[in-house]
C-alpha positions in Angstrom: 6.5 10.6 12.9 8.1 9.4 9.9 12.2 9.6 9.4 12.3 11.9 5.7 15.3 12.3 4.6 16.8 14.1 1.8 17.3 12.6 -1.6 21.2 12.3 -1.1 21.0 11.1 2.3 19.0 8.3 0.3 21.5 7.8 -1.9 24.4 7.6 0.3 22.5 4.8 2.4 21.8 2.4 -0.3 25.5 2.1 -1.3 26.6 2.0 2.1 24.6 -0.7 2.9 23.8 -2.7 0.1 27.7 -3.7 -0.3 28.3 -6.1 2.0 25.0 -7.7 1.8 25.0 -8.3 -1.9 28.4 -9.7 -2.3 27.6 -12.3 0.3 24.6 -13.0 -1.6 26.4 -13.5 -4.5 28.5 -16.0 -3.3 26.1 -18.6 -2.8 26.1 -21.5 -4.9 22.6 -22.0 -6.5 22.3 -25.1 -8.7 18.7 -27.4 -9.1 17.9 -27.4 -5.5 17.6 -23.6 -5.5 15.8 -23.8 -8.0 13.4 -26.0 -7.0 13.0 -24.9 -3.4 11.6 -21.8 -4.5 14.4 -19.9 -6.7 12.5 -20.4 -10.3 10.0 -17.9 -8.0 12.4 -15.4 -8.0 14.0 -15.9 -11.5 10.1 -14.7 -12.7 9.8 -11.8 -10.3 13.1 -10.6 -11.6 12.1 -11.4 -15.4 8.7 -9.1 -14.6 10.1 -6.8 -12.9 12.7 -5.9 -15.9 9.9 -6.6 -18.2 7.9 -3.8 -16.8 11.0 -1.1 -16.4 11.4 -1.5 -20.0 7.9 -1.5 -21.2 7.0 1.3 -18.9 8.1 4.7 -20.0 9.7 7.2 -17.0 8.7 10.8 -17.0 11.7 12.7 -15.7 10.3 15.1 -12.7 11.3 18.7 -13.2 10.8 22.1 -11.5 7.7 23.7 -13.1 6.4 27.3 -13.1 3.1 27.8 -12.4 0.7 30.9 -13.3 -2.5 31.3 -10.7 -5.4 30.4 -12.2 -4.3 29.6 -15.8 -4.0 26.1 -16.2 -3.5 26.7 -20.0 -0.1 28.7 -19.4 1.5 25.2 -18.2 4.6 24.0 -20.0 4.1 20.5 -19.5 1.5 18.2 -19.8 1.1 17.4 -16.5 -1.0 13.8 -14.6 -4.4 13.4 -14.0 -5.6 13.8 -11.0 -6.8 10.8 -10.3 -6.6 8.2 -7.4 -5.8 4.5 -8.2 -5.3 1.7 -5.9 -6.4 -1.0 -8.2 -3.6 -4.3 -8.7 -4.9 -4.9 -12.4 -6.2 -3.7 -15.7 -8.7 -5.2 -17.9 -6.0 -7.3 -19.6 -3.6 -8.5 -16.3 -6.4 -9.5 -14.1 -6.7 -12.9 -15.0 -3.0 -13.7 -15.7 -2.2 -11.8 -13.0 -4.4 -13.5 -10.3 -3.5 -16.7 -12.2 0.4 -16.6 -11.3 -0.1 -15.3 -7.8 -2.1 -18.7 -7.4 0.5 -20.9 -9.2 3.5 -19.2 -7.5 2.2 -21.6 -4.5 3.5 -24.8 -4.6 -0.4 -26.3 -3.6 -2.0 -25.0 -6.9 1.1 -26.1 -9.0 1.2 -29.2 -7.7 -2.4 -29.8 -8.7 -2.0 -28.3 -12.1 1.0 -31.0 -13.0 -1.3 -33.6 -12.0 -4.0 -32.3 -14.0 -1.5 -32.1 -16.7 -0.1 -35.4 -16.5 -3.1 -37.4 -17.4 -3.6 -36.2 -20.9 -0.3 -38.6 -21.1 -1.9 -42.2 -21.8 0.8 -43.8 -20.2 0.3 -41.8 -17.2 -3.6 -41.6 -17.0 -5.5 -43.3 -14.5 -8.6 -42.3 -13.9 -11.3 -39.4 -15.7 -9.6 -36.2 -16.9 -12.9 -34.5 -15.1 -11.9 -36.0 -11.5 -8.9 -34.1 -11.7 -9.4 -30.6 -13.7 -13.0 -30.1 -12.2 -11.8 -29.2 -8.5 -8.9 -27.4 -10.0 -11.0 -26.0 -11.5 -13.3 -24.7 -9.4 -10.9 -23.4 -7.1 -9.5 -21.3 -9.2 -13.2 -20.2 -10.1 -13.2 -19.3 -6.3 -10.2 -17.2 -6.2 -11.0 -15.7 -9.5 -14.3 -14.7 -7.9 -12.7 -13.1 -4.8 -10.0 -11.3 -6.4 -13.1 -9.5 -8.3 -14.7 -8.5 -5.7 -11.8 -7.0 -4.0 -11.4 -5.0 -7.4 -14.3 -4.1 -8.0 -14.8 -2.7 -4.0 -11.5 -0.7 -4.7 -12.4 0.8 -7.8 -15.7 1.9 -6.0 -13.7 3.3 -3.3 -11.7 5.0 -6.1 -14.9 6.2 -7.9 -16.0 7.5 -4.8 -12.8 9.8 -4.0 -12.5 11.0 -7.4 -16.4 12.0 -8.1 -16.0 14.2 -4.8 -17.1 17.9 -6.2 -15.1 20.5 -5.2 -15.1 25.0 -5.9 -13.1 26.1 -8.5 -12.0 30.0 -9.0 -12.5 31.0 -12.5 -13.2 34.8 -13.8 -17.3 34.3 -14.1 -16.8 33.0 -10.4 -17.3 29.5 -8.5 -17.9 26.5 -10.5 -18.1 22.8 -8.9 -15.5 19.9 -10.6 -14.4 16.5 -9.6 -11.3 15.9 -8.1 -10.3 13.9 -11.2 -10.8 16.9 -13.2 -8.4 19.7 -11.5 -5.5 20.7 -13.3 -2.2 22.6 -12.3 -2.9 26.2 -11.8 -6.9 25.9 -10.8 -7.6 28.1 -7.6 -9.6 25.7 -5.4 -12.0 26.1 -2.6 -11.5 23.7 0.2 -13.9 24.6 3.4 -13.6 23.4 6.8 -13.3 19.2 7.4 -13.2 18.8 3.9 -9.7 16.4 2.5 -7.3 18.6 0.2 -7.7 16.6 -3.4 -3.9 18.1 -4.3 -1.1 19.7 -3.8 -1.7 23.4 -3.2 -0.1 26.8 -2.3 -1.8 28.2 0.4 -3.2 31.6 -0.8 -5.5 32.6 1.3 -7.9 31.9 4.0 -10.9 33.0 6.1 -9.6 33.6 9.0 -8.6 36.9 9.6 -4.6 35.8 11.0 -4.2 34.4 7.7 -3.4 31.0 9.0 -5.4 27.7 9.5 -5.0 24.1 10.9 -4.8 21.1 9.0 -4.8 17.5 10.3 -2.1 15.5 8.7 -3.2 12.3 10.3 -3.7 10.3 6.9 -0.2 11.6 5.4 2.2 11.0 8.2 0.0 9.4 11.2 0.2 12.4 13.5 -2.7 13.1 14.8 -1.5 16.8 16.0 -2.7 19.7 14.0 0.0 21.5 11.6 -0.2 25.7 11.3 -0.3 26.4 7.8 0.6 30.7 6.6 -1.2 32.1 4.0 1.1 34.1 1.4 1.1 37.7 2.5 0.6 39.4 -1.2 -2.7 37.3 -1.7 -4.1 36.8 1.7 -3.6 40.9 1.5 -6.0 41.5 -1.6 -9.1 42.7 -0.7 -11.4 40.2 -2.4 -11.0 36.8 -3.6 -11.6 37.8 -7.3 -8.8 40.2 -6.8 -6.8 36.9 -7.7 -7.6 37.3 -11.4 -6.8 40.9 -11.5 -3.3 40.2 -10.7 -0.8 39.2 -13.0 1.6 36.3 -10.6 2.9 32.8 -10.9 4.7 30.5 -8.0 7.7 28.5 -8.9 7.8 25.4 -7.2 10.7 22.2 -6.7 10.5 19.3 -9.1 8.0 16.9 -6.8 9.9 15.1 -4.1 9.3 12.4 -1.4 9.8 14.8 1.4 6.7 16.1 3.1 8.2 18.3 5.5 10.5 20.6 3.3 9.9 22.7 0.1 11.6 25.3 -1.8 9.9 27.8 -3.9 9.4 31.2 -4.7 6.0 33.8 -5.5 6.2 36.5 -7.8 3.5 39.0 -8.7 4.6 40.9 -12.1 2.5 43.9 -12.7 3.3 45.3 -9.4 6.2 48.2 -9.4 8.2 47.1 -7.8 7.7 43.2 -8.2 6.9 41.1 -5.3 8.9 38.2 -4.4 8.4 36.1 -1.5 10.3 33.0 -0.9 7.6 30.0 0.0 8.7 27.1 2.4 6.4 24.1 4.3 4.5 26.7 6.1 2.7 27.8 3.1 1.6 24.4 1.6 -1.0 22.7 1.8 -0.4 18.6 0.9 -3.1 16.0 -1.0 -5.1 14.0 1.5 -4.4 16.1 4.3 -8.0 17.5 5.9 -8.3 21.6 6.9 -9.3 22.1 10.7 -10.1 25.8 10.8 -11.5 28.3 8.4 -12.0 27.6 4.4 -8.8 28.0 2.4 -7.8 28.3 -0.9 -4.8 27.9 -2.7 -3.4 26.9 -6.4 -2.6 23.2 -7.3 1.0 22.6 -7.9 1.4 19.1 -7.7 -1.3 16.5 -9.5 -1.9 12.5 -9.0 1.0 10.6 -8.9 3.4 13.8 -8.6 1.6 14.7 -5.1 3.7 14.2 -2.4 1.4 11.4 -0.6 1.3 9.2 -3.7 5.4 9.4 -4.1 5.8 8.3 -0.1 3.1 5.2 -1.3 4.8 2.0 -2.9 3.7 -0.2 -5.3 0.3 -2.4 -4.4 1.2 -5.9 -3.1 -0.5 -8.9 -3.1 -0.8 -9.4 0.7 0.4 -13.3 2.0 -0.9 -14.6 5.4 1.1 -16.6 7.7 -1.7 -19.5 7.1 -0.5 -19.7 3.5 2.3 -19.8 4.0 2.0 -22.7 6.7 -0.2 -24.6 4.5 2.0 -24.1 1.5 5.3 -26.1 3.5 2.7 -28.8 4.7 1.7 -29.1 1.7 5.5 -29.7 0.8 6.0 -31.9 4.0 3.2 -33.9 2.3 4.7 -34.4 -0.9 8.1 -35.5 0.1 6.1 -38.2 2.0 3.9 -39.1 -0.8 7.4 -39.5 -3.1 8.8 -41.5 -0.1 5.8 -44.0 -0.2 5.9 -44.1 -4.5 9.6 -45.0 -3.8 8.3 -48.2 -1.1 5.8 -49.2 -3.5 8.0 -49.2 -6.5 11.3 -51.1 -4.6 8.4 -53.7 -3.1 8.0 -54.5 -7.1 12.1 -55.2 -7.2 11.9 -51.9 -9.8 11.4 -54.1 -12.3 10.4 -52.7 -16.4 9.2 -48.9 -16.3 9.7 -48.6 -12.8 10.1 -44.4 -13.4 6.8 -44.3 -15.1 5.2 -46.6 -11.7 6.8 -44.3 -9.6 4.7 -41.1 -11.1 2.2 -43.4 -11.6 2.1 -43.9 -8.1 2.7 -40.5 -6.8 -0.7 -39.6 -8.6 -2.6 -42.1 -7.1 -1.1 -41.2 -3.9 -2.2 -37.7 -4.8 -5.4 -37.8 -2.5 -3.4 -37.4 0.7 -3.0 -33.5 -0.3 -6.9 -32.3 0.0 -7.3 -29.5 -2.4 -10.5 -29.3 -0.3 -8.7 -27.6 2.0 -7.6 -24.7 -0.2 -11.1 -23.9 -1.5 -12.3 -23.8 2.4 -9.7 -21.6 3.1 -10.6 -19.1 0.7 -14.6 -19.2 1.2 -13.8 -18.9 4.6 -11.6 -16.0 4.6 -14.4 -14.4 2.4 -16.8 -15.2 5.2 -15.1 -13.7 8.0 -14.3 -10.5 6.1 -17.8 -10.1 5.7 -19.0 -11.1 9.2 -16.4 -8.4 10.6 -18.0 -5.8 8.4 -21.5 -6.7 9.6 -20.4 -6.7 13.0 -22.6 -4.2 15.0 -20.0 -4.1 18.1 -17.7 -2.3 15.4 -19.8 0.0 12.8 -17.6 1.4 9.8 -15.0 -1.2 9.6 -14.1 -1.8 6.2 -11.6 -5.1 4.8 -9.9 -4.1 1.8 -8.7 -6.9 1.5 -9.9 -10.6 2.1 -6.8 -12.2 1.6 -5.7 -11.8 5.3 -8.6 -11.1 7.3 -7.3 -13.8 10.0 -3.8 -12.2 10.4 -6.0 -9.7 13.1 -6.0 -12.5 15.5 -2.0 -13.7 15.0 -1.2 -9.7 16.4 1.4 -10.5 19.3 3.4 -6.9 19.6 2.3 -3.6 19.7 5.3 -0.5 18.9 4.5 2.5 20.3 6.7 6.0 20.2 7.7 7.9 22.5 4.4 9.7 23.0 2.7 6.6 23.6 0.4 7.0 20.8 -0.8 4.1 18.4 -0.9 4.5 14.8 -4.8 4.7 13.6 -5.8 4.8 17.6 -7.9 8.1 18.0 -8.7 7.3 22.1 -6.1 5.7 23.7 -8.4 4.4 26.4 -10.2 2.5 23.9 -6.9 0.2 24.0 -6.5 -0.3 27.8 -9.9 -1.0 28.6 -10.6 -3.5 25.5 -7.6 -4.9 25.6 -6.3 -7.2 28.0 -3.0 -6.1 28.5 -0.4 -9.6 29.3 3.0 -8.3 30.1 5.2 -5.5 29.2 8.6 -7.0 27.3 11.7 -5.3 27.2 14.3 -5.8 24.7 16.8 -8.9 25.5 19.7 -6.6 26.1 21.8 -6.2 29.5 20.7 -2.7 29.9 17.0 -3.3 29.6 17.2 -6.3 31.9 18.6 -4.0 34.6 15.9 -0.9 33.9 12.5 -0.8 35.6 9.2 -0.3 33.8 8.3 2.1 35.8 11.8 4.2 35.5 12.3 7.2 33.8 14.0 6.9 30.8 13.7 9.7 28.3 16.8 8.3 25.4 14.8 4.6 24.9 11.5 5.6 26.0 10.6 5.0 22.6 12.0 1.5 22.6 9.4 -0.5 24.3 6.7 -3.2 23.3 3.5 -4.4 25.2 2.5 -7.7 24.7 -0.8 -8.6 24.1 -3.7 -11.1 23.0 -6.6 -9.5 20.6 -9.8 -10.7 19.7 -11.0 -9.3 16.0 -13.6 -7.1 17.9 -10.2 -4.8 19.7 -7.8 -5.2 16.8 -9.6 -2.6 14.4 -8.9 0.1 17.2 -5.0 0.1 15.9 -5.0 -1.8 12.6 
């Protein structure tokens, strides 16, 4: 279970512990071997990140009042519905995948030496020998940064084209999840993922409650009770909901999944009906109903739902075999400017001994294989796609194959206090594929004097089980 906390409570954090931390940061000196050891890397992030705050435009979130079933009664121009997990646009693709490649000190240090032999004092051999497997290694990359794109924007495609039953006045109508607006009464039936936001109005089952798993919002794999409101779950038919005259205010949208404030009011009753709504009576995007068929009125739209606020920004993901390779590959270069330096004091530096001593580092230049990089990526491809063709695991899907291999590197497993796994639906699955090594407690005097097998209810949750994976086990909690 997630920790939510409230937006002050975030606040309050962030100053409290980002003083300290940042001043001592501050402090240190940073001159040209900063630079060079990797600070011009975050000099750029900085410059892009600002770059992007000012280009991109921030819609201030407000509270919004919403009338059932009349999306054209809405204020505000509200989001699209629309799921996106793509990294890049038409536009950023290539420069985008082209300065995640050159951000590695391999791939730079190939391009300057591709660069330096258009210098005639600095060329020594065919421009082709140099810029052809540069080249084609960033051909390689290009071409599997595509096709991770183009499988998430099918995966997109896919969740957005799913047809769901709109409420209208001449009765049920099927749209796209891309399509509903703010205010459409939609139909959601039994095992069948909530595209947004909702109220819960009303439901099949005669308590006027259902079930919903909440397993892809917060990882709990127990099901939540969700109450109908009691004026519409009341009516006696379900196109009684246009003969009414009501509207539901609801909170500006939030990270919080497990609070919310809001009110429904039905006007053209005498007296008016007002009854207060709370968690109970909502119904969240990606969440899936268990019981009955429900339907409710969107609130909340794309990136205003609560699970795309509680998602951050898409990453490129960086293996631990990068990031080995990419300080070989700097081990290797001092080395090669260590050699240059022999070569060019066995001459006595005589003449242009600083245009030998490039000179030499590029011939010296073959003791870095840029082999290795383009095996590295073909075979990362590779092994994404043998893992998905594997019939001992049917449905696993890589959305990513930029660390397929990390599966194997898994040491530690966290688990709560319930002993769950995250993503494990049969938690014998675990202990009878997986070869369990030794249970670890935390290097602390009080662990060291607690048993495994004592009861311990305050740091139950606190323990971590060691163990060795094969690819074929990993998928069961990854």
């Amino acid at each position: 279970m997630p920790l939510m906390m409230s937006e002050e409570g975030f606040e309050n954090d962030e100053s409290d512990y980002q003083t300290l931390p940042r001043a001592r940061v501050n402090q240190r000196p940073r001159g040209l071997g900063w630079f060079l050891l990797g600070g011009w890397k975050v000099l750029c992030g900085s410059c892009c990140d600002c770059l992007a705050r000012c280009c991109r435009r921030r819609k201030e979130l407000k509270a919004r009042t919403v009338w059932l079933g009349c999306p054209e009664k809405c204020e505000e121009k509200y989001p699209k519905n629309a799921i996106k997990n793509q990294k890049y646009n038409i536009f950023t693709f290539v420069p985008g995948v082209l300065y995640q490649q050159f951000k590695f000190f391999l791939n730079l240090y190939f391009l300057v030496v591709a660069c330096s032999q258009f210098v005639p004092s600095l060329k020594i051999g065919y421009l082709y020998t140099y810029w052809a497997p540069l080249g084609f290694v960033l051909a390689v990359t290009i071409m599997r940064e595509a096709v991770d794109e183009v499988r998430r924007y099918q995966r997109d495609k896919e969740m957005n084209s799913q047809l769901y039953s709109k409420l209208t006045v001449r009765g049920k109508i099927q749209v796209k999840s891309s399509d509903i607006q703010v205010g459409d009464l939609i139909i959601v039936d039994k095992n069948q993922r909530i595209p947004a936001d909702m109220i819960f109005l009303r439901t099949s089952e005669k308590n006027g409650s259902c079930f919903i798993r909440t397993d892809q919002l917060d990882g709990e794999t127990d099901w939540k009770l969700k109450v109908a409101v009691g004026c519409t779950q009341r009516l006696p038919a379900v196109g009684d909901l246009f003969s009414i005259s009501a509207y539901v205010y609801a909170q500006r949208p939030q990270l919080d999944i497990h609070s919310f404030e809001g009110n429904f009011t039905r006007e053209d009753a005498d007296p008016q009906v007002h009854e207060s709504l709370s968690i109970e009576n909502t119904l969240w995007a990606s969440t899936v109903v268990a019981s009955g068929t429900v339907i409710g009125v969107v609130i909340y739209t794309g990136k205003e739902t609560r699970s795309v606020l509680n998602t951050s920004y898409a990453k490129n993901k960086v293996g631990l075999l990068d990031l080995e390779l990419n300080r070989l590959t700097k081990a290797l270069f001092l080395a090669q400017v260590v050699l240059s330096v022999v070569m060019v004091a066995v001459q006595g530096f005589v003449g242009p001994w600083f245009r030998n001593l490039f000179r030499f580092v590029v011939l010296f230049s073959y003791i870095i294989p840029i082999s290795l990089r383009v095996n590295l990526d073909m075979g990362k491809s590779a092994y994404g796609w043998m893992i998905m063709k594997d019939e001992n695991i049917p449905g696993t899907v890589v959305r990513t194959s930029t660390i397929p291999e990390e599966l194997g590197r898994l040491v530690y497993l966290l688990t709560d206090k319930t002993g769950k796994f995250p993503g494990l639906r049969k938690k014998s699955h675990l202990y009878s594929r997986c070869p369990l090594i030794s249970f670890m407690l935390y290097q602390h005097p009080f662990w060291q004097q607690t048993s495994i097998k004592g009861h311990c209810p305050r740091f139950q949750s606190l323990f971590f089980i060691r163990s060795v994976f094969l690819y074929a086990t990993v998928h069961l909690v990854c």
